[in-house]
HTML snippet that shows the backbone in 3Dmol.js (N, CA, C, O; Angstrom):
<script src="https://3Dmol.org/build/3Dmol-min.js"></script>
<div id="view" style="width:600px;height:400px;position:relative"></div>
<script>
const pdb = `
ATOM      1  N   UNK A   1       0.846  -1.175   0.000  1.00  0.00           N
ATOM      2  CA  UNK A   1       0.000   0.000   0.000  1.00  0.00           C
ATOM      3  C   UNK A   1       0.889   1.235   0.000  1.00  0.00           C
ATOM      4  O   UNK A   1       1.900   1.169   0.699  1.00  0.00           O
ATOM      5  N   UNK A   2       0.694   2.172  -0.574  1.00  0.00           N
ATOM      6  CA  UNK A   2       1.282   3.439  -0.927  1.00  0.00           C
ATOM      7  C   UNK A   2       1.160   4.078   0.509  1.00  0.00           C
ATOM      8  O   UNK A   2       0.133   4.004   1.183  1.00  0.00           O
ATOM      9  N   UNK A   3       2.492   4.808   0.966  1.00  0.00           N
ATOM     10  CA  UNK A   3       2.043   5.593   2.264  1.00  0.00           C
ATOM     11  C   UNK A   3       0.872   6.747   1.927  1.00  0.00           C
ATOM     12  O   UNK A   3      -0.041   6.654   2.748  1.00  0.00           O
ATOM     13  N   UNK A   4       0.717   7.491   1.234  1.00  0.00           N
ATOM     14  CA  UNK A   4      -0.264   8.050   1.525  1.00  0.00           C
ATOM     15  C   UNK A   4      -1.742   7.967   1.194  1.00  0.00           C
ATOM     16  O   UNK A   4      -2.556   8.823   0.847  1.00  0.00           O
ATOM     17  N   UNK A   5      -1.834   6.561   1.428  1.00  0.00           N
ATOM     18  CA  UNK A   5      -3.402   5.752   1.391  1.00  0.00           C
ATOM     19  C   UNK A   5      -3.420   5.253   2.489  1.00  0.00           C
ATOM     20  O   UNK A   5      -4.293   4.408   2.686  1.00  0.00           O
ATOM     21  N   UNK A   6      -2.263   5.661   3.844  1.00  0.00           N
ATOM     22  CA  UNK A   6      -2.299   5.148   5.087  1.00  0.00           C
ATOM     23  C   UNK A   6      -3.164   6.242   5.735  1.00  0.00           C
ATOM     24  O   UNK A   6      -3.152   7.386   5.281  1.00  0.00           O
ATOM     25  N   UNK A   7      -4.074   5.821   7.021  1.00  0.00           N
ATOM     26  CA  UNK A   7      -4.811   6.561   7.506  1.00  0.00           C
ATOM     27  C   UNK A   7      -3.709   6.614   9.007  1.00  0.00           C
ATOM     28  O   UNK A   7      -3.441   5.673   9.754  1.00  0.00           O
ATOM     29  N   UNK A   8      -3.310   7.815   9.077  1.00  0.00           N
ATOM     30  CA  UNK A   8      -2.456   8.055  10.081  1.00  0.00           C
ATOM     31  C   UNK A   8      -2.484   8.255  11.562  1.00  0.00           C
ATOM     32  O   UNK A   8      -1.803   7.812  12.486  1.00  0.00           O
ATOM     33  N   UNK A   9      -3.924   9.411  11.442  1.00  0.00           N
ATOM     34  CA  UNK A   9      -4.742   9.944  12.043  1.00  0.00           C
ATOM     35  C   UNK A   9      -5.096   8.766  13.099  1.00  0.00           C
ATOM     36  O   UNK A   9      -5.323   7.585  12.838  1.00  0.00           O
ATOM     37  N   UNK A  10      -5.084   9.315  14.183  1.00  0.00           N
ATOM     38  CA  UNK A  10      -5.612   8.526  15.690  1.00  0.00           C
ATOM     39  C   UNK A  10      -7.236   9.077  15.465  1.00  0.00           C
ATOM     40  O   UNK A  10      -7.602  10.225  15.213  1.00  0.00           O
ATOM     41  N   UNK A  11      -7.957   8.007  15.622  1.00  0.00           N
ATOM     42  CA  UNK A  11      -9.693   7.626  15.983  1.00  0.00           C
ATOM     43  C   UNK A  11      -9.786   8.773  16.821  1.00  0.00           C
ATOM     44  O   UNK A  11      -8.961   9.157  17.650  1.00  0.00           O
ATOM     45  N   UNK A  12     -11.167   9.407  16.437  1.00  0.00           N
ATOM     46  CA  UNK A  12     -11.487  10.156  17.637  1.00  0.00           C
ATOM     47  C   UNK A  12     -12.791  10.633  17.961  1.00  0.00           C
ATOM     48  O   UNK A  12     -13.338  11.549  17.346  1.00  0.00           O
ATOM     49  N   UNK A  13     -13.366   9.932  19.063  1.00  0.00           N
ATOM     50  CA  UNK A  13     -14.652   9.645  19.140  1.00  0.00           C
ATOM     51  C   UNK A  13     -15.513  10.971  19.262  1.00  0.00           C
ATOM     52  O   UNK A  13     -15.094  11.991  19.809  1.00  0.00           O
ATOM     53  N   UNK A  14     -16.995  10.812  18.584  1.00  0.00           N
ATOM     54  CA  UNK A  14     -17.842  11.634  18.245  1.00  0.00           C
ATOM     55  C   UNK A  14     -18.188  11.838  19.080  1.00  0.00           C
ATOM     56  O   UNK A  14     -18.285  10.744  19.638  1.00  0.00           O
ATOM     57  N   UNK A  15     -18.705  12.989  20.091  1.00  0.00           N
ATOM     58  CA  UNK A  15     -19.578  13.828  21.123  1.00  0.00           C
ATOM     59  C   UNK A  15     -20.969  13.334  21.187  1.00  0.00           C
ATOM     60  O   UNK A  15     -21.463  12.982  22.259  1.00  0.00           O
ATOM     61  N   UNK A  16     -21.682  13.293  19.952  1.00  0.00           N
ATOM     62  CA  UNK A  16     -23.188  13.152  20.366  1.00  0.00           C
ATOM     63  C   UNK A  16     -23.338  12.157  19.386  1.00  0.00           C
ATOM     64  O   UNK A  16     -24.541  11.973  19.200  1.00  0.00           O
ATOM     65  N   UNK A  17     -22.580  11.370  18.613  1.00  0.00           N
ATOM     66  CA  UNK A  17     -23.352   9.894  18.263  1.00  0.00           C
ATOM     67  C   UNK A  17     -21.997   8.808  18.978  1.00  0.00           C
ATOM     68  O   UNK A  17     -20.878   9.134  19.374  1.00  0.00           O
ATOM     69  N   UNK A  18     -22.701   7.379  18.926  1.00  0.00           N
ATOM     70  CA  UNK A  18     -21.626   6.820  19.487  1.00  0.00           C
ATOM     71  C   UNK A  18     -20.825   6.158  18.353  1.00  0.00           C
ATOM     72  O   UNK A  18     -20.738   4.947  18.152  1.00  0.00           O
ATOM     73  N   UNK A  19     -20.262   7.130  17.654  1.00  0.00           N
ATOM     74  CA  UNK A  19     -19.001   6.881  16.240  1.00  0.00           C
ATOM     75  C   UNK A  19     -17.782   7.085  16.207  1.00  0.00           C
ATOM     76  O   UNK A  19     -17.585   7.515  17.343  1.00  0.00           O
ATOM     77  N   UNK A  20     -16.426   7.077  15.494  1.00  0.00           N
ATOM     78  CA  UNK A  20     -15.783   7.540  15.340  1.00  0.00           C
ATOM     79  C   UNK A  20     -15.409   8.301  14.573  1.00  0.00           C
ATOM     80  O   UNK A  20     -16.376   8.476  13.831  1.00  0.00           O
ATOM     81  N   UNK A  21     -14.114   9.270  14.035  1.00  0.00           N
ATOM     82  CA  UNK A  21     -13.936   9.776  13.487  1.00  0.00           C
ATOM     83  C   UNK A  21     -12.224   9.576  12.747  1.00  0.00           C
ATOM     84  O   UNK A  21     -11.214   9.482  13.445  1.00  0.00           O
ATOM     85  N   UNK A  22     -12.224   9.556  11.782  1.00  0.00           N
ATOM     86  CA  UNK A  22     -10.462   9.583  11.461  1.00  0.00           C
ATOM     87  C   UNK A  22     -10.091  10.370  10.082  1.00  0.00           C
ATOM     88  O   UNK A  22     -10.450   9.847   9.027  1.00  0.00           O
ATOM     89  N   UNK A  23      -9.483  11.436  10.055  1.00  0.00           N
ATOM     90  CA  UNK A  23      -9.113  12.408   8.580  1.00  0.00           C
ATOM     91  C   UNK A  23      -8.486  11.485   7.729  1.00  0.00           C
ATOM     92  O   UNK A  23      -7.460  10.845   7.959  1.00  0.00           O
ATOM     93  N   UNK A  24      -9.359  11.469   6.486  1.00  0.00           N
ATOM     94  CA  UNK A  24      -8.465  10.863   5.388  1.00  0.00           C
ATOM     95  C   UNK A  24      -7.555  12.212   5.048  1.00  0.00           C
ATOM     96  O   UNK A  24      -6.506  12.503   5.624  1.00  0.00           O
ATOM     97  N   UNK A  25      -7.860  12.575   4.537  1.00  0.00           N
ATOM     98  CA  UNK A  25      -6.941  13.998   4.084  1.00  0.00           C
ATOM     99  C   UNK A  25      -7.358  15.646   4.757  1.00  0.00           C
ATOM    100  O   UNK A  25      -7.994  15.892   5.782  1.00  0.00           O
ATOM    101  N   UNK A  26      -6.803  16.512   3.864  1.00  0.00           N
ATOM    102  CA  UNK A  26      -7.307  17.695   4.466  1.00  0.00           C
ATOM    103  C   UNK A  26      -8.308  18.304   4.920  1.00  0.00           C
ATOM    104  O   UNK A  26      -8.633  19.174   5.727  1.00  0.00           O
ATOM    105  N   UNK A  27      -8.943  17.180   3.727  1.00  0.00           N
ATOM    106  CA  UNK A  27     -10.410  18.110   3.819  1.00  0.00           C
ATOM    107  C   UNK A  27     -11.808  17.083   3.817  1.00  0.00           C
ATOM    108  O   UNK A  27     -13.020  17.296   3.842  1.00  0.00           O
ATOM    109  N   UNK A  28     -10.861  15.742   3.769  1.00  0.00           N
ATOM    110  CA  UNK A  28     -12.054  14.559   4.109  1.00  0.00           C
ATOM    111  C   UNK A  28     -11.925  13.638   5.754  1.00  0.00           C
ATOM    112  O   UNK A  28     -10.984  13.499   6.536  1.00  0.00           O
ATOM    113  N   UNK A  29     -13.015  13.262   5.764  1.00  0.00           N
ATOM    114  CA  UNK A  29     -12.616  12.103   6.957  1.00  0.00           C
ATOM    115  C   UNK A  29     -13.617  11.218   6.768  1.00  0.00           C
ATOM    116  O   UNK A  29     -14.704  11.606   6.341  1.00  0.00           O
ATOM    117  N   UNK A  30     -13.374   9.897   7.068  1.00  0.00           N
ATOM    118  CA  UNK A  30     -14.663   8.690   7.382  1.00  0.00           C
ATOM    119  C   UNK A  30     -14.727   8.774   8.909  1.00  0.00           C
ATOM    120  O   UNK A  30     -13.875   8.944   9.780  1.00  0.00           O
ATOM    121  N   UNK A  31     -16.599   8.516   8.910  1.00  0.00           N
ATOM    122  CA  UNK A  31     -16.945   8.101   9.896  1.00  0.00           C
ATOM    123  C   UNK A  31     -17.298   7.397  10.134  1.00  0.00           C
ATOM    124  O   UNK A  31     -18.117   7.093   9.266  1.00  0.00           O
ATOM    125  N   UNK A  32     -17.280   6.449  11.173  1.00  0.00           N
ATOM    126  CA  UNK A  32     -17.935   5.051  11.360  1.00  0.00           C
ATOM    127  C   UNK A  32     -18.313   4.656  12.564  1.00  0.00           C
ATOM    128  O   UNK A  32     -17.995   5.436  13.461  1.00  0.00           O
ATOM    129  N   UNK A  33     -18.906   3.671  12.892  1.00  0.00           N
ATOM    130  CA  UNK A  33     -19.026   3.078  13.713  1.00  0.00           C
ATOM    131  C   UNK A  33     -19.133   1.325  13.611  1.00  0.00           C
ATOM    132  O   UNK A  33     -19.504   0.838  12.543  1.00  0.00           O
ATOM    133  N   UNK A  34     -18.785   0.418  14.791  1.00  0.00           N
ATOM    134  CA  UNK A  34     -18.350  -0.709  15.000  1.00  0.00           C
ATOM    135  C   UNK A  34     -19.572  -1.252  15.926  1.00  0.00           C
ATOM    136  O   UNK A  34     -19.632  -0.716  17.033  1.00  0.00           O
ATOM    137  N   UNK A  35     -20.205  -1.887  15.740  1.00  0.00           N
ATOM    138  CA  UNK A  35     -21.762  -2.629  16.107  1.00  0.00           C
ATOM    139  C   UNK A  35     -21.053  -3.843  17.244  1.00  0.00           C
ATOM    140  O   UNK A  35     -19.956  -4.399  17.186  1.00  0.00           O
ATOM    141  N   UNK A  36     -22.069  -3.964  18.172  1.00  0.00           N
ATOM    142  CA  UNK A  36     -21.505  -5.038  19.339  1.00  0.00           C
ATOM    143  C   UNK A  36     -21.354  -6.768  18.542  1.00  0.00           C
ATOM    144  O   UNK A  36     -21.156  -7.790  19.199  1.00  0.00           O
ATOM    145  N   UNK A  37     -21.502  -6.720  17.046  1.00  0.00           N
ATOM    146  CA  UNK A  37     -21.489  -8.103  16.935  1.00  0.00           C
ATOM    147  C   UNK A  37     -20.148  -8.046  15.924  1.00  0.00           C
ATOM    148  O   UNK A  37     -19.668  -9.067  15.431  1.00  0.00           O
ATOM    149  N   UNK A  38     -19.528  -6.474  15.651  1.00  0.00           N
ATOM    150  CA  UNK A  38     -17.951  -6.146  15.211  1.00  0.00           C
ATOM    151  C   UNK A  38     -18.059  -5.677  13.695  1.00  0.00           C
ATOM    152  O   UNK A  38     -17.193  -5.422  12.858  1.00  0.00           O
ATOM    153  N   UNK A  39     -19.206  -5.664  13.664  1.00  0.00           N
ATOM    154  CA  UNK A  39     -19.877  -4.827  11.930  1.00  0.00           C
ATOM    155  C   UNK A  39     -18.935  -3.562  11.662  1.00  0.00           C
ATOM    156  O   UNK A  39     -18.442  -3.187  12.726  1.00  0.00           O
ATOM    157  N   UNK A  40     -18.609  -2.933  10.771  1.00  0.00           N
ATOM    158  CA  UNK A  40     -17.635  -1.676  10.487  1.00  0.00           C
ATOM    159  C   UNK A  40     -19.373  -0.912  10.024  1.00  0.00           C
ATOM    160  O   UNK A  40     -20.272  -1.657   9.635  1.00  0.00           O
ATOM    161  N   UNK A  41     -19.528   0.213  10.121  1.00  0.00           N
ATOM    162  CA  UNK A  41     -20.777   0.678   9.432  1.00  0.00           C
ATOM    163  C   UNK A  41     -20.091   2.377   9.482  1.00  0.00           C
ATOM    164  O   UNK A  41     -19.676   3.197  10.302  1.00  0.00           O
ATOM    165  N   UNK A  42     -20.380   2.168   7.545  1.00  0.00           N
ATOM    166  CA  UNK A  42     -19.766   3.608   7.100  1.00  0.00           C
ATOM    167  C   UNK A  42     -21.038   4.778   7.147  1.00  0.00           C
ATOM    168  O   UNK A  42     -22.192   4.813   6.720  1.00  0.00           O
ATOM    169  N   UNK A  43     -19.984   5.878   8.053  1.00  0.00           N
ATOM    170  CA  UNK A  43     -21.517   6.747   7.999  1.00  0.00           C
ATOM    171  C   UNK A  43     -21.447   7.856   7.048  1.00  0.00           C
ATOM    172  O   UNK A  43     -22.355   8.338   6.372  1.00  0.00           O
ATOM    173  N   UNK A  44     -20.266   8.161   7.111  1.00  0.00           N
ATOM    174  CA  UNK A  44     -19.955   9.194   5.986  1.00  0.00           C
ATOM    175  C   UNK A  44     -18.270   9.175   5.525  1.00  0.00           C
ATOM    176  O   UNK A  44     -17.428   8.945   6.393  1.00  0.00           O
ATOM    177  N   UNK A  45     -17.943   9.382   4.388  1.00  0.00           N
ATOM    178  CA  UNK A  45     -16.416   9.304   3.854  1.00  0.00           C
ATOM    179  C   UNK A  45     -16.271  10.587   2.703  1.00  0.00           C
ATOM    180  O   UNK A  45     -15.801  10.447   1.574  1.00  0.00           O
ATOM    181  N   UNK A  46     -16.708  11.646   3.188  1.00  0.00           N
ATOM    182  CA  UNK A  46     -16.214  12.173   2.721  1.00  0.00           C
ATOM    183  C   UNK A  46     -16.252  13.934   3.608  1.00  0.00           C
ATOM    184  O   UNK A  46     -16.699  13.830   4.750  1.00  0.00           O
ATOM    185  N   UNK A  47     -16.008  14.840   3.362  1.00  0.00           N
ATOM    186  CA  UNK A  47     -16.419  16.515   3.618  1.00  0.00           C
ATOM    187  C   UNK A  47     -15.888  16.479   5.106  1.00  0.00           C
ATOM    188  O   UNK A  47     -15.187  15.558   5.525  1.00  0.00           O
ATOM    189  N   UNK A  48     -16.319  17.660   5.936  1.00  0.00           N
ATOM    190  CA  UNK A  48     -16.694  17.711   7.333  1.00  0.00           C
ATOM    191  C   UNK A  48     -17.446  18.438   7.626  1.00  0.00           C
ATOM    192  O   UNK A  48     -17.488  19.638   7.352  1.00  0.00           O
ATOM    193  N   UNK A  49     -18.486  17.521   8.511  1.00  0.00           N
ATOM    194  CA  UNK A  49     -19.402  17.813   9.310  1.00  0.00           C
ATOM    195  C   UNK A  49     -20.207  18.600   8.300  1.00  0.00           C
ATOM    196  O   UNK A  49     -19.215  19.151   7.822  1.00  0.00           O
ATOM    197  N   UNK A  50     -20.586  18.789   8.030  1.00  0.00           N
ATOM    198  CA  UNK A  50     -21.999  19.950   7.157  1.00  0.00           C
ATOM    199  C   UNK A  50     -21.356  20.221   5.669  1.00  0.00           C
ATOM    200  O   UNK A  50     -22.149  20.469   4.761  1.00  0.00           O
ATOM    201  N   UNK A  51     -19.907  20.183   5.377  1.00  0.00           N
ATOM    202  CA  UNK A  51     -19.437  20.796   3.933  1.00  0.00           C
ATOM    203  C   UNK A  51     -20.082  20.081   3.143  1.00  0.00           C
ATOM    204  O   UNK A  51     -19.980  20.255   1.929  1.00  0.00           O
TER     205      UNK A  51
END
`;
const viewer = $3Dmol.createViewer("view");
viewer.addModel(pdb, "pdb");
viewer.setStyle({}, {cartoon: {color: "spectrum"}});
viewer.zoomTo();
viewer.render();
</script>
């Protein structure tokens, strides 16, 4: 894998849903969350927050 398709960025949990957060790049990040049976569930991959 090419280093900069590495997600570098330390997880960092969402305030008011129970998700995470990690910057793909400058101006993107995925969000997700991990279900008690270990599901990955994409909530958003791209913008931030409202862009």
């Amino acid at each position: 894998m090419h280093e900069s398709h590495r997600l570098t960025e330390k997880p960092e949990p969402l305030r008011h849903r129970k998700a995470w957060s990690r910057r793909i790049d400058d101006v993107n990040r995925l969000v997700y969350n991990i279900d008690e049976n270990g599901f990955l569930w994409i909530i958003s991959c791209r913008g931030h927050y409202a862009d």
